[in-house]
N, C-alpha and C positions, 0 to 999 in steps of 0.2 A: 521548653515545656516548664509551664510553676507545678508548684506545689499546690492542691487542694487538700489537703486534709481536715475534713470533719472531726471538731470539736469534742464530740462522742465515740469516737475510736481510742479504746482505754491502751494509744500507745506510750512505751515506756516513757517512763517520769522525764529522765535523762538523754533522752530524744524529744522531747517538745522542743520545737525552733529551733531545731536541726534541719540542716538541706543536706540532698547529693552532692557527692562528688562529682567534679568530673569541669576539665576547660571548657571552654565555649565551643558548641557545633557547627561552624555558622560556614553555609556557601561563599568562599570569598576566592578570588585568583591566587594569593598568596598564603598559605597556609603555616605556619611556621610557630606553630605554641605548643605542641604534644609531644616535642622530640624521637619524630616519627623518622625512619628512613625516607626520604622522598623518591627512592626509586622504586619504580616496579619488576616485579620478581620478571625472569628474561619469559617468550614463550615454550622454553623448552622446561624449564620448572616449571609454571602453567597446564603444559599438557601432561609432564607426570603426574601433581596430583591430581589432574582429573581423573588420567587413566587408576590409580591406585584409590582414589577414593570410590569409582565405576567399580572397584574389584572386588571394596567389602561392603558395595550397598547390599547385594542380596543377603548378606548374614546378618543386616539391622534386626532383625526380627531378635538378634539375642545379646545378651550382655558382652561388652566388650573385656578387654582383658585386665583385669581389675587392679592387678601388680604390672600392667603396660614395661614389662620386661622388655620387649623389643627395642621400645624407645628409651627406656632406660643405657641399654646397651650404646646405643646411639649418642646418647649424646657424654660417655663413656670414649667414647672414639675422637668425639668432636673437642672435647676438653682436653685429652691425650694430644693430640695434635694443633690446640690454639693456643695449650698456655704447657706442654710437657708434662703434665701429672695425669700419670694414669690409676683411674678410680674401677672399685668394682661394683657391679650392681645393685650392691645394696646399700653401697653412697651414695645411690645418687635416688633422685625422687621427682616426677613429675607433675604439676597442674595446669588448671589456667590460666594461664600467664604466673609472674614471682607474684601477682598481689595475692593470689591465691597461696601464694606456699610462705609468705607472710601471712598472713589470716592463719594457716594452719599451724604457723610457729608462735603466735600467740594464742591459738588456744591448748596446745601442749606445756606451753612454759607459761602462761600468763596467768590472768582469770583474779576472781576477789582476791584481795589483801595481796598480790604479788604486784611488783612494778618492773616497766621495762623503762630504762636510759637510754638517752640518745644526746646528739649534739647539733643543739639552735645555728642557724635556720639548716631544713635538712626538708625531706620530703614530705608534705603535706597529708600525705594518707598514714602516717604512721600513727598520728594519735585517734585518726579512725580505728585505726586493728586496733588499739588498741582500749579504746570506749567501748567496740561494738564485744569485747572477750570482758568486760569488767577489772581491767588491768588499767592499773594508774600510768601516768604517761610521766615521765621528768626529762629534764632538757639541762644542759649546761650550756651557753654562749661560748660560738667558736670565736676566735681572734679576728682581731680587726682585717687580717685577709684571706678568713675565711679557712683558715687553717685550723685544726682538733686544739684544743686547749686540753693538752693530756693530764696537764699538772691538776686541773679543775674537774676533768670525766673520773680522774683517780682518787680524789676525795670525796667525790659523789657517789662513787660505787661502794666505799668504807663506811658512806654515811647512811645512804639509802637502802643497800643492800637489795638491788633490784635481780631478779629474776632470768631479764633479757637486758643485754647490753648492745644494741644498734646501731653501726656503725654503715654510712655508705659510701664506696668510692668506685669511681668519683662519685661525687653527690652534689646530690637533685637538692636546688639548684642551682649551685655555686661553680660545676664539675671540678671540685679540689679533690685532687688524687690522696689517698692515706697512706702517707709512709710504713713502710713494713716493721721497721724498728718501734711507732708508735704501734700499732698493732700485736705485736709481740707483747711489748709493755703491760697491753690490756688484758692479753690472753695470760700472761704469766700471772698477774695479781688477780685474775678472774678465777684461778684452782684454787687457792685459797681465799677467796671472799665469802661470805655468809649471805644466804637468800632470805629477808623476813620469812617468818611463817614457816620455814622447810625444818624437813629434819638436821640435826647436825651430819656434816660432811656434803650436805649439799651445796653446790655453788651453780654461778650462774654461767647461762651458755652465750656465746658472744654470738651475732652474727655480722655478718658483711654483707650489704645490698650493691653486687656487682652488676645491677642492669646497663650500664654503660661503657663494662668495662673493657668492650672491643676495639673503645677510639681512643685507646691511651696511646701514649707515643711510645713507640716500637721499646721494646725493653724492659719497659716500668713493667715491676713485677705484679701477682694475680696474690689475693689470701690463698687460692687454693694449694701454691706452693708451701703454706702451714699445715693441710689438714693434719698431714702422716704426724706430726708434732705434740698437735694441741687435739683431744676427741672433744673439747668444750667449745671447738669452732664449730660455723655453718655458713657457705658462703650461696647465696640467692644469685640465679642467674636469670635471661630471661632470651627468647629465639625475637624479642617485639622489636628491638632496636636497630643494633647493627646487622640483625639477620633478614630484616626487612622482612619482620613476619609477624606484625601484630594485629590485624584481624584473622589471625589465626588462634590466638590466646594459648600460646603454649611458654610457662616459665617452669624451671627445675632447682631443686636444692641439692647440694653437694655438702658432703658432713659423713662422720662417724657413722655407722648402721647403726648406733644406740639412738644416737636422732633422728636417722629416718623411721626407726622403728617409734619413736615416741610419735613422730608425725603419721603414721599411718593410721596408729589408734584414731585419728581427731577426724582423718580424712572421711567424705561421704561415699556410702558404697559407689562405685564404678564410675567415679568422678572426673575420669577420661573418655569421650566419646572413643567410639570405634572411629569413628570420621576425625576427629584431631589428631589422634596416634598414627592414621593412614596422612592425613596433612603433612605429618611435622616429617613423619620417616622421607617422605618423597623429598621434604627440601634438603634437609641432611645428604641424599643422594646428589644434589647441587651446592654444595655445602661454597665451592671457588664463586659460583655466580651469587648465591644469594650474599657472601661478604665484597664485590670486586669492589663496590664505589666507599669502601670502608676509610681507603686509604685517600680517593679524592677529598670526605667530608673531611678527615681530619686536617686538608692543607684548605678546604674552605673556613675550616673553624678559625686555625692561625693569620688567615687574611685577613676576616672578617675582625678578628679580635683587636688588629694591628691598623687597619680601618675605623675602627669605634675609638680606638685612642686618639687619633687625629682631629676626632670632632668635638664642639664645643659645648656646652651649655652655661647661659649668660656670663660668657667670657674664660669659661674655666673649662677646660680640657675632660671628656666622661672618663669615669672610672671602668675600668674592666677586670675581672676577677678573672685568675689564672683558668684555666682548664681544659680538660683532658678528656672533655666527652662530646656528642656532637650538638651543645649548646654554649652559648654565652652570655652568663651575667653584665650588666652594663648597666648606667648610670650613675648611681650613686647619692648625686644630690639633685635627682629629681621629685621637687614639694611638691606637684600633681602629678603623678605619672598615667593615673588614669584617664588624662585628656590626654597627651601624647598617647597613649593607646587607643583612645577614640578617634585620633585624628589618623593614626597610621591606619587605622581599619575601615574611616573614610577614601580610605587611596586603596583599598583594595587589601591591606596587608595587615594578618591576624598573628600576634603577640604573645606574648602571656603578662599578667601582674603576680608576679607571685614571689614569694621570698622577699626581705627586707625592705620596708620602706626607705622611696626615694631608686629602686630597682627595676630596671623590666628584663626579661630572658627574652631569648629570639634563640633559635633551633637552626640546625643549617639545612638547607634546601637544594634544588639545583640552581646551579649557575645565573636562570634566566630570575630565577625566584630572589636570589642574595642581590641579583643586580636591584632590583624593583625596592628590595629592603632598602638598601644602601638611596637609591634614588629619594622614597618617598621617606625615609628617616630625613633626610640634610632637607627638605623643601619643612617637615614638622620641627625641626630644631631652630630653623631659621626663621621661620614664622611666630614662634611661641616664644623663644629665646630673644626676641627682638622686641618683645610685648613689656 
């Protein structure tokens, strides 16, 4: 769908020749650009939330629960038991999906004259929240493999004095995991830094975008095992990825109650349906099924990754960026990469262009999907690379 917009629609200055977000939607066989789980949820999760969402249709008639305590609790449990830290309910905080509980952390922390930090390249929607709250966006360049350049976030934070410090791991879309020790670093020099504009004593609040964080290799640790530590953390979760549950749009913050209390201010009255809190509680109730193929994608990621490294372009071996979530950075020194993504998505298989020129990401899929990749990738490298 384009964009029509009328000329005489007095919208904002700083949205003329703006577009939406959002990859491409396109019916293809091979689907592989959203870093979607590709499995579907089993029939027995299926028929609980039907059955549970049948049970609070007759109460639509009224507002759902507006402090969604339930789920809150829930996913209270589920945190307790994926990564050992047990939170109580008024750390934790739910929307839809984390872009939403991003949006509502820039506009608690954001807004005129305040700026949030982050580190180049990293996920695409962040200088969205953060244009659409009137918060300036800054960026520091991570290292040549994609690793935090702490020495460079640490004088940008002295120098800028930002508001929100944003950090994601793994992160979209490189999945480079963040070491704990850098993370520390930032949280420690983050209690005493200075926010433009704030009163004295105020400092800024870190956060962590752990959307991915279910396909790290067994062991590597979570931010949440900081919160008890630092009350200046907030770590973003989200049920879209490895819970195999993102048209459902359910994501949660985990933080201090001092931050989810700030976030609640911002939130929209009863900005959880009754029908998503009935959604999300039923999968939780499958919590083993909706994660089983968690542990397959991450030994597809490792083939895939170890696969990409074997293959050439015009004579030199692709680059593959470490990672720990269920996508893979590749390329490198690709000068068109959007004909190789036109040409893969002639063969049926949809990509993404996004992150660093010379880059394409690819997601992992099932088996028949990663075969199809791997196929119509070598037929487009051999054909274009031979040119």
């Amino acid at each position: 769908m384009t964009n029509s917009i009328p000329q005489d629609l007095p919208l904002r200055n700083d949205l003329i020749g703006e577009v939406p977000y959002g990859a491409p939607q396109l019916d293809v066989p091979v689907c592989l650009n959203v870093n979607e789980n590709p499995y579907q949820p089993v029939p027995a999760v299926v028929d609980e939330i039907a059955e549970d969402v049948r049970k609070v249709a007759p109460t639509l008639n009224r507002y759902p629960d507006r402090e969604h305590t339930e789920l809150r609790q829930a996913f209270s449990d589920y945190l307790e038991r994926e990564s050992g830290v047990k939170l109580g309910v008024e750390q934790l905080w739910g929307a839809n999906g984390s872009n939403e509980i991003m949006l509502q952390l820039f506009q608690a922390f954001g807004g005129p004259g305040r700026k949030a930090l982050g580190a180049d390249p990293t996920y695409s929607m962040y200088p969205e929240y953060a244009r659409d709250t009137f918060t300036k966006w800054i960026t520091v360049k991570r290292n040549a493999d994609f690793s935090l350049n702490l020495e460079a976030l640490l004088d940008a934070m002295e120098r800028e004095q930002p508001s929100i410090i944003l950090l994601t791991s793994p992160n979209n879309p490189t999945g480079t995991i963040l070491p704990m020790d850098q993370l520390e670093a930032v949280l420690k020099a983050a209690q005493n830094a200075k926010v433009e504009g704030a009163a004295e004593g105020v400092h800024p609040v870190v956060v962590v975008d752990e959307a991915y964080i279910e396909f790290r290799t067994p062991g590597t640790p979570t931010a949440l095992q900081l919160l008890a530590k630092y009350p200046n953390l907030a770590v973003s979760r989200t049920m879209s990825k490895a819970f195999a549950f993102a048209g459902a749009r359910v994501g949660y913050l985990a933080a201090d109650h001092g931050i989810v209390d700030c976030v609640r201010i911002v939130r929209m009255p009863y900005h959880l349906s009754a029908v998503t809190q009935a959604t999300a509680l039923a999968a939780f109730k499958h919590t083993d099924e909706q994660l089983s193929q968690v542990k397959h994608l991450r030994e597809i990621r490792e083939t895939t990754a170890e696969w990409l490294k074997t293959q050439t372009w015009h004579g030199k071996p692709l680059q593959v960026a470490d990672s720990q979530s269920n996508f893979v950075l590749f390329g490198g020194s690709f000068e068109d990469r959007d004909r190789i993504f036109d040409e893969l998505l002639k063969r049926g298989v949809l990509i993404r262009v996004v992150g660093p020129d010379g880059w394409l990401r690819v997601c992992m899929g099932t088996d028949e999907e990663m075969a199809r990749f791997r196929e119509a990738l070598t037929e487009v490298l051999t054909e274009l690379g031979n040119q």
